[in-house]
C-alpha positions as CSV (number, residue, x, y, z in Angstrom):
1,X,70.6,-49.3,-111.0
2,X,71.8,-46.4,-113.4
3,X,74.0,-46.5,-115.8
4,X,76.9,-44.6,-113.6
5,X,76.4,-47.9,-111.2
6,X,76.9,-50.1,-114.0
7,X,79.8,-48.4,-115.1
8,X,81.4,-48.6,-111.8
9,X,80.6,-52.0,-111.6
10,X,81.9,-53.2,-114.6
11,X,85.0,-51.3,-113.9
12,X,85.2,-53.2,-110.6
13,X,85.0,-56.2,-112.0
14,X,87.1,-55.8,-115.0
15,X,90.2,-57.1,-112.9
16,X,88.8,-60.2,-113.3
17,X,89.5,-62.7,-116.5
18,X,86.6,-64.7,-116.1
19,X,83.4,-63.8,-114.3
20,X,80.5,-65.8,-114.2
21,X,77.3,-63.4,-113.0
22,X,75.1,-65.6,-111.2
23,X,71.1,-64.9,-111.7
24,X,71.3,-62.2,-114.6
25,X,67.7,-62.5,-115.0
26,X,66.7,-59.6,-117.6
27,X,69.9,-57.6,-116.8
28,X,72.8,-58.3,-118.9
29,X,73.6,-54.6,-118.7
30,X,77.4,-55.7,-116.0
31,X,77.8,-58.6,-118.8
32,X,77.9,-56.5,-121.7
33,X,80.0,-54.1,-120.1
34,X,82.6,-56.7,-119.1
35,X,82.5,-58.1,-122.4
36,X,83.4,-54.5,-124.3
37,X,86.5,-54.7,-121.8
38,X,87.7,-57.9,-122.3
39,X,86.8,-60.0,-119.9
40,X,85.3,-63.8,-120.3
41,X,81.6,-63.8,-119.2
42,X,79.3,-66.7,-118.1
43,X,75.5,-65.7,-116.9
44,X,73.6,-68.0,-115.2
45,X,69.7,-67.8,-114.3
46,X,67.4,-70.3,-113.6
47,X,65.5,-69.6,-116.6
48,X,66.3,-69.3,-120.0
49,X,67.6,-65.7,-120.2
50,X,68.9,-64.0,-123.6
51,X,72.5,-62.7,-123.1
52,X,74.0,-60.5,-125.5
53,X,76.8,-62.0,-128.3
54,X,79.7,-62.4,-126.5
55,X,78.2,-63.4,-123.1
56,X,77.8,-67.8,-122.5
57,X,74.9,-68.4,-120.8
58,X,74.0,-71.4,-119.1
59,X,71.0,-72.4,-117.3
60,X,71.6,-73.2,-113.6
61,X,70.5,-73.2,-109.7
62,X,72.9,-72.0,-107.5
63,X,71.0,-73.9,-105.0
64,X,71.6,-77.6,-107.0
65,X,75.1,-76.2,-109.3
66,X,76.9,-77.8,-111.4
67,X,80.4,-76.9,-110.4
68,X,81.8,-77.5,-114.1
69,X,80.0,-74.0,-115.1
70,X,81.9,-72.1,-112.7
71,X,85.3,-73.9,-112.6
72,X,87.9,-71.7,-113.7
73,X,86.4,-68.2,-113.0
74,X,88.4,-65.7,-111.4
75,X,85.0,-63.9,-109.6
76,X,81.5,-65.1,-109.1
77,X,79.2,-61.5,-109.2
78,X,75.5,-61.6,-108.5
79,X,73.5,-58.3,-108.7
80,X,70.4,-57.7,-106.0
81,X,71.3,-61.0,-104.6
82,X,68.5,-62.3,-102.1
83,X,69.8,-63.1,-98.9
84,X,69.1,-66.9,-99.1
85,X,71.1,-67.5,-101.7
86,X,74.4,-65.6,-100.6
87,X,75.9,-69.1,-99.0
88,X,74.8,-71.3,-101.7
89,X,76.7,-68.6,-104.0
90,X,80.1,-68.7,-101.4
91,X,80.6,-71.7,-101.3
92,X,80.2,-72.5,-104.8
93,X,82.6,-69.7,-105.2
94,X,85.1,-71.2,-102.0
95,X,85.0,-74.9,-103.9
96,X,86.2,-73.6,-107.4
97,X,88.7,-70.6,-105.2
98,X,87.0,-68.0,-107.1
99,X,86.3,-64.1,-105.3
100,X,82.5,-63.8,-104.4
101,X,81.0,-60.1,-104.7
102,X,77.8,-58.9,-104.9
103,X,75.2,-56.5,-104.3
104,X,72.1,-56.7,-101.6
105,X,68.3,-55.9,-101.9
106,X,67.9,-52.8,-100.9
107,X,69.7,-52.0,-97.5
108,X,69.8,-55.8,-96.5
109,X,72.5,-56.7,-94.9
110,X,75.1,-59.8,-96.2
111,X,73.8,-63.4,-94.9
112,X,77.9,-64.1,-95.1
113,X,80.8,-62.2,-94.0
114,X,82.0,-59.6,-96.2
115,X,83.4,-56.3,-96.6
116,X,81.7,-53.6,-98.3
117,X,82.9,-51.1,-100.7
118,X,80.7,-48.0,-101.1
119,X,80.3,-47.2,-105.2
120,X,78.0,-44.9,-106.5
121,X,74.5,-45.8,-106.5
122,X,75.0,-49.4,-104.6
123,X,77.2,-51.3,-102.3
124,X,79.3,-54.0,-103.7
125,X,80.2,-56.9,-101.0
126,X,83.3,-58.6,-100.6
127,X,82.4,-61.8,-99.6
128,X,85.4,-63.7,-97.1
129,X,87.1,-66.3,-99.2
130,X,88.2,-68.9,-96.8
131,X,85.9,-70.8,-94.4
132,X,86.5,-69.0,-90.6
């Protein structure tokens, strides 16, 4: 993901107040970004992950969450998010009523409804807010 997609990401996602990007593994690249514009950050991996100054992170599966970490954000974001984890990540989003977007592997399609908005270099994913 270049630098251009990052940008546009971050942009994207600067609406938001408070974002918590679930999984940042070893790219705090959207973090830092969001940061430099103001908004609130929380990362969360699995493992122990270094986040630049600025960014909280906590260590956390989305599979077994603890709802306290993401209580309060406006938007959960997840880059390259694997398919089995998109519902674990909505409904953690739909229980603390926070926006769920995200970006695929590849050209995989969402495991969730959601609508798509074409930026350059990815796809970011709306995912629906409210149970069907």
């Amino acid at each position: 993901m270049g630098t251009d997609t990052t940008t546009c990401l971050a942009a994207r996602l600067a609406r938001f107040d408070r974002v918590v990007e679930v999984g940042v593994g070893h790219r705090p690249e959207i973090a830092t970004a969001l940061v430099d514009r103001g908004v609130s950050v929380t990362a969360t991996d699995v493992h122990e992950r270094w986040v630049p100054d600025g960014v909280r992170f906590v260590r956390d599966d989305a599979t077994d969450p603890d709802r306290r970490v993401y209580a309060g954000a406006d938007a959960l974001f997840a880059r390259n998010l694997p398919p089995e984890l998109h519902r674990p990540v909505r409904d953690i989003a739909r229980d603390v009523d926070a926006r769920f977007l995200f970006t695929t592997l590849g050209a995989e399609e969402p495991a969730v409804p959601a609508e798509p908005e074409t930026l350059p270099g990815t796809t970011l994913f709306a995912a629906e807010s409210q149970p069907p």
